[in-house]
N, C-alpha and C positions, 0 to 999 in steps of 0.2 A: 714393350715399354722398358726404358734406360733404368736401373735402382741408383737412386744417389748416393746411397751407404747401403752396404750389405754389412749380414749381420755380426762380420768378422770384425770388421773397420767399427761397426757400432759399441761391442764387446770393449776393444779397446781401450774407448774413448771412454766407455763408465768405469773401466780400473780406472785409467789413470786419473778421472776426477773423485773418485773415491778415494783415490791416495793423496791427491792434494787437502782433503777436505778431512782427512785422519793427521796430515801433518799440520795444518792449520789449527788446527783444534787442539794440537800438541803446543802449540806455541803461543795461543791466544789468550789462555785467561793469563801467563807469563808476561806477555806482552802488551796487556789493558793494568797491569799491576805496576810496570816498571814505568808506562806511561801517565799513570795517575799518581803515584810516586813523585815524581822528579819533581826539582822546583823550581820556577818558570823561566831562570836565569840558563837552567841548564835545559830547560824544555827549548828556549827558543835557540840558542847555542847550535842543539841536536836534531831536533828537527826542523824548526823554521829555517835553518839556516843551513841544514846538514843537505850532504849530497851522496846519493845512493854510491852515483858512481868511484867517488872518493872513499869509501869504505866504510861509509855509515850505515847503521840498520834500519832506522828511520828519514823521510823526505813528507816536507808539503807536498803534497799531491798539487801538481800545477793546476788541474780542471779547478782548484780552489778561487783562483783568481777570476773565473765566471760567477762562479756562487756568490762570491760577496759582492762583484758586480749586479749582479742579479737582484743578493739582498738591498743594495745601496740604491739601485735603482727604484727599489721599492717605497725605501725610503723619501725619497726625491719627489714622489708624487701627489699632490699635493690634491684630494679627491672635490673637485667644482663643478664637475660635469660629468654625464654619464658613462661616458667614453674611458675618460681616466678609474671610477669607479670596476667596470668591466677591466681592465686593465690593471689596475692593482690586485682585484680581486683572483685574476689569472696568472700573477704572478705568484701570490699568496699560495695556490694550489699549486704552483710547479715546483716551490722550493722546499713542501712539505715531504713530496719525497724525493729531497737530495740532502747531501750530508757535506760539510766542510770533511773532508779526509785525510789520514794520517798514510803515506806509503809505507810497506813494511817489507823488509827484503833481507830473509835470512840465512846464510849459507848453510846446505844440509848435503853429507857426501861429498858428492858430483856435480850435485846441480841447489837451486836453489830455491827456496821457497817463496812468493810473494803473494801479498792479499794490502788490505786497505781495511780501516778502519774507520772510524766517527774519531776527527780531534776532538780533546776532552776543552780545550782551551779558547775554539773556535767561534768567536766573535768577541771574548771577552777583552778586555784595556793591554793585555800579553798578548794578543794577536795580532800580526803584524799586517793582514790582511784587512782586516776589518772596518778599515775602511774605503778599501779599495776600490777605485770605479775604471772601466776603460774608457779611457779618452778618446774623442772622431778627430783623426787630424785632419784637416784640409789639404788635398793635392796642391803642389805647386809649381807652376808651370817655370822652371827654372829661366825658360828664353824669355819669356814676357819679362823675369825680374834682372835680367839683364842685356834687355832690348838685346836679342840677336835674331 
């Protein structure tokens, strides 16, 4: 029988998440401080609006724009029947464990640090999300709309 990790490769892989999880924790109560901090002019500036790649340290987490879908959908539902009731009720359970997210991406050395957080801001009248839904576009059949 094949091993999928042997115990060398295994070793490995628990330093290295032991080191992420020592640097994390270096930089996290820092970074929940400077995040609850700011004032929402400058919060949506830098993160709403900030971009990892551009050399900021904070980013929306893009998976955000399901979540508030998600939440908004929930909203939307208007409980008349049992089907929507099951249905609201199974959304209610799946958003309870997800979190609107903060991306966090700190240069350290050589390489870089990254984790995710709980936005502190996330659904309230500063959040640019928050009401976000994704829209079903209809296909269209471009020949039909110009008879070819």
């Amino acid at each position: 029988m094949k091993k999928i990790l042997d115990l060398d490769e295994l070793n490995k892989i628990k330093f290295f998440i032991e080191n992420q999880r020592k640097s994390i924790d270096k930089y996290l109560k820092d970074v929940k401080d400077d995040l609850s901090k700011m004032p929402d002019a400058q919060f949506v500036q830098s993160v709403c609006d900030g971009k990892i790649t551009e050399g900021s340290v904070y980013e929306c987490d893009f998976k955000n724009m399901n979540y508030f879908s998600e939440v908004n959908e929930g909203k939307d539902i208007t409980i008349s029947n049992y089907e929507d009731r099951c249905r609201k009720a199974t959304l209610k359970r799946l958003l309870k464990e997800k979190d609107a997210l903060v991306d966090v991406c700190i240069p350290e050395d050589s390489g870089w640090i990254k984790f995710a957080l709980p936005c502190p801001l996330a659904g309230t009248d500063t959040c640019k999300l928050k009401n976000f839904h994704w829209v079903k576009k209809e296909k269209k059949n471009w020949k039909e709309d110009y008879a070819l």
